[in-house]
SERO-4910 file (N, C-alpha, C, O; in steps of 0.05 Angstrom, whole numbers):
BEGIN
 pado doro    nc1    nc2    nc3   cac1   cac2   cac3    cc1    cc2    cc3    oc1    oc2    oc3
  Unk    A     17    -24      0      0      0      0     17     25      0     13     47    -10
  Unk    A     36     16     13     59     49     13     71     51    -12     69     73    -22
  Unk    A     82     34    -24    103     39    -44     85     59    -65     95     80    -74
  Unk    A     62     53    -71     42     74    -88     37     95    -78     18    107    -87
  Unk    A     47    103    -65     45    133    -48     15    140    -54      7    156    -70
  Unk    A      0    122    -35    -28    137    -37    -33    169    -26    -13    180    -18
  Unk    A    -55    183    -24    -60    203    -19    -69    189      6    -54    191     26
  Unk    A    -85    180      8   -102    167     38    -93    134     44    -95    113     31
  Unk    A    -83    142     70    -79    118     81    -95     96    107    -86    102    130
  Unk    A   -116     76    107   -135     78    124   -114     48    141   -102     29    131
  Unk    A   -120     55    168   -106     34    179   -125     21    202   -117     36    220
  Unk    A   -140      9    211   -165    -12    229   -152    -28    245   -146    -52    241
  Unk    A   -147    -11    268   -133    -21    290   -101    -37    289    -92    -57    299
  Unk    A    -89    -13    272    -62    -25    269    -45    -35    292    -23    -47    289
  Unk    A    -56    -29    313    -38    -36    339    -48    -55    361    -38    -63    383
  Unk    A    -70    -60    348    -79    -88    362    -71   -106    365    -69   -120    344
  Unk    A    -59   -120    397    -39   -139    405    -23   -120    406    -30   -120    430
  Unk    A     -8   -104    404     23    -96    409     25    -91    440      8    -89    457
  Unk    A     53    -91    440     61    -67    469     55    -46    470     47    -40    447
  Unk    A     54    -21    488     60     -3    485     80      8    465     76     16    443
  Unk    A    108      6    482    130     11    454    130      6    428    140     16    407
  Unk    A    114    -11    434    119    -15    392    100    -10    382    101    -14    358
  Unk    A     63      5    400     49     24    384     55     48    377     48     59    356
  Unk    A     70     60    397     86     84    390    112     80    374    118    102    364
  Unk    A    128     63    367    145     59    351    131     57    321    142     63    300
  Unk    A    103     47    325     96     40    294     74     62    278     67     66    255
  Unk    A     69     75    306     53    102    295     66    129    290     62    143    270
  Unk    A     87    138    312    115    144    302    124    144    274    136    163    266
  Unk    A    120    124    259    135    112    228    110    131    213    113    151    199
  Unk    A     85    118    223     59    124    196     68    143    202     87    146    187
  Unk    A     66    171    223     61    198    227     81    208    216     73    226    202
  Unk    A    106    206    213    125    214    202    126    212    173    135    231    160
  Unk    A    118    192    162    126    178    133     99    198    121    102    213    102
  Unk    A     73    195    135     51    204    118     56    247    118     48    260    100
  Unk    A     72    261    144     85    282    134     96    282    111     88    293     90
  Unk    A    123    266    116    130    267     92    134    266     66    154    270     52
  Unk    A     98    258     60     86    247     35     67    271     29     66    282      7
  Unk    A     54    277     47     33    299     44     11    277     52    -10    288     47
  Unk    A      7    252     61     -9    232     56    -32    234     83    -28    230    107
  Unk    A    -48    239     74    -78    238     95    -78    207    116    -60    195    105
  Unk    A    -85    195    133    -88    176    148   -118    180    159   -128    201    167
  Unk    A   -131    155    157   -153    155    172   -138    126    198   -119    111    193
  Unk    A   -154    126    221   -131    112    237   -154    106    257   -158    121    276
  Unk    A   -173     79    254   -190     66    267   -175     57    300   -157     41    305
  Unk    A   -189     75    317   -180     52    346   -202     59    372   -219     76    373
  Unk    A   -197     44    388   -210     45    407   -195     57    433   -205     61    455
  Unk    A   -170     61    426   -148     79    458   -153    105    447   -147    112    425
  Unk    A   -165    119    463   -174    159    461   -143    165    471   -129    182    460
  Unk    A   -137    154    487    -97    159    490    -78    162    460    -63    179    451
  Unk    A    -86    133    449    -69    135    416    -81    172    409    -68    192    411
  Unk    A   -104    169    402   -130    189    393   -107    212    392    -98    223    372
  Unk    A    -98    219    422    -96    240    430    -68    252    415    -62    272    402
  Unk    A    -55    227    428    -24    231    414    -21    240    393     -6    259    390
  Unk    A    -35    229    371    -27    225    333    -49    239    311    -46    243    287
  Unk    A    -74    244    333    -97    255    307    -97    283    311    -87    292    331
  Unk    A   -106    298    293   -104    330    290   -139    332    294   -149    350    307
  Unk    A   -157    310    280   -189    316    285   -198    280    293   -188    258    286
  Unk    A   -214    286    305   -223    253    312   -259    250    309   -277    266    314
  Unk    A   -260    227    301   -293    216    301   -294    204    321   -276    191    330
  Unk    A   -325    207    333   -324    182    350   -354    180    351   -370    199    351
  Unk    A   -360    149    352   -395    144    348   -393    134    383   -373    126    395
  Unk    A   -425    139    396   -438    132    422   -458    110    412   -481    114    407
  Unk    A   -451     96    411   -466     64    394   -494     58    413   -515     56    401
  Unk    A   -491     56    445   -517     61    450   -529     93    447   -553     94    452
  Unk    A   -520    112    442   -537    134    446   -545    144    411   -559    163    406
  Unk    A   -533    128    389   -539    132    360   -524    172    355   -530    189    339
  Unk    A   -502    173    379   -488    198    368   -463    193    348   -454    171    343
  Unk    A   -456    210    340   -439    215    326   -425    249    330   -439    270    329
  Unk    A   -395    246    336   -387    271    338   -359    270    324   -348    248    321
  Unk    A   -347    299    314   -328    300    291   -317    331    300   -330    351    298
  Unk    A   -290    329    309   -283    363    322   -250    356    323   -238    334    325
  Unk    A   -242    383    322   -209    379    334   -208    360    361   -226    362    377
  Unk    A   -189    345    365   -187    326    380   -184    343    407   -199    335    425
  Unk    A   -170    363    411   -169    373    442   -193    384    444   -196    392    467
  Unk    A   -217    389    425   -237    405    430   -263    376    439   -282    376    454
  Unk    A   -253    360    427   -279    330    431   -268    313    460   -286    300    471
  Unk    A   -245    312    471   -233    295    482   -228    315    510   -206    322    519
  Unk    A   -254    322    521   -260    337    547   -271    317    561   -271    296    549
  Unk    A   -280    317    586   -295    305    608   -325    311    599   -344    296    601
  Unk    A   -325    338    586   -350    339    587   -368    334    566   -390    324    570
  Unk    A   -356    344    534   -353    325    507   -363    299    509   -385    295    498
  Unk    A   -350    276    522   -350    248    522   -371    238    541   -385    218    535
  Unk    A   -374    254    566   -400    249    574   -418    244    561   -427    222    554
  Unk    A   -430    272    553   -451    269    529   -457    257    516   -478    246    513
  Unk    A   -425    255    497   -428    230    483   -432    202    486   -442    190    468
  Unk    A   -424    189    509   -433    161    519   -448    156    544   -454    135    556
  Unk    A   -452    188    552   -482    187    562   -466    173    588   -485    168    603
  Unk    A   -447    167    597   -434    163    623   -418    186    636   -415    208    625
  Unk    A   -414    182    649   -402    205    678   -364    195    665   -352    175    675
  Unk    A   -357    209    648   -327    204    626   -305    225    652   -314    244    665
  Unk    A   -281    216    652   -260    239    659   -247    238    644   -253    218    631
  Unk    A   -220    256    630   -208    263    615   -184    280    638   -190    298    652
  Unk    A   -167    273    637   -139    286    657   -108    275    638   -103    255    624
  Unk    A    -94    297    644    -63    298    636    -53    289    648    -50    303    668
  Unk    A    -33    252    654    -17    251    667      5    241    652      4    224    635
  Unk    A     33    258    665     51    254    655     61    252    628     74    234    616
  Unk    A     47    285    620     40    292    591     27    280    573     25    288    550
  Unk    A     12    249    587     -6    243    557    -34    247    581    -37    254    604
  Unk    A    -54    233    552    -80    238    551    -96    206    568    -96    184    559
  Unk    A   -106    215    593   -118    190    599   -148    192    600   -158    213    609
  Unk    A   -161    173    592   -194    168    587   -206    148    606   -197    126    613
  Unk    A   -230    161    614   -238    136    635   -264    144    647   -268    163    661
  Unk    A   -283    123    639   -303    135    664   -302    138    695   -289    123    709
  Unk    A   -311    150    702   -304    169    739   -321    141    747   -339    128    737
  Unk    A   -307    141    766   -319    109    787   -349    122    810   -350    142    824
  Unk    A   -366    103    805   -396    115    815   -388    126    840   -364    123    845
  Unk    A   -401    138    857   -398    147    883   -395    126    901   -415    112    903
  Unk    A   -372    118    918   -370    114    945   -344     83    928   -328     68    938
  Unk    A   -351     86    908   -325     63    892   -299     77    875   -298     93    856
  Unk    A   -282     65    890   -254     87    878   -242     68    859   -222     75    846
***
């Protein structure tokens, strides 16, 4: 798929099964290589952490709530954004300069 230097490159959970290190070692490569191409990436996953790291705009569907939302990634990837969107009580916090996602644990369970 690379050697044709597409314009769009779509990848569906390219990091499924890996380590850590070697999702960032292998998204690292696309992000770099598709600069250096001019080459668009669409980049299927389910970690809002990857999300955060590597996308400039992100989709994301609420499968029970039939939403759909589409925004700059630091603008969708709030506490309060993701609520909405999955209709759960979502946190969103900076540690140790990345992006962690998580629903807030009900009252009186930590």
């Amino acid at each position: 798929a690379l050697v044709r230097r597409p314009e769009l490159l779509v990848l569906d959970e390219p990091t499924a099964g890996m380590d850590i290190p070697s999702e960032r070692d292998l998204l690292d490569l696309v992000a770099s290589w598709a600069r250096s191409r001019g080459t668009a990436v669409v980049l299927v996953t389910h970690q809002l952490a990857l999300a955060a790291v590597y996308a400039e705009r992100i989709a994301l569907i609420g499968k029970d709530t039939g939403t759909f939302a589409v925004d700059a990634t630091a603008a969708l990837l709030t506490s309060g954004r993701l609520s909405a969107l999955y209709s759960r009580d979502m946190e969103v916090a900076r540690v140790g300069g990345l992006t962690v996602v998580r629903p807030r644990p009900a009252e009186g369970r930590a």
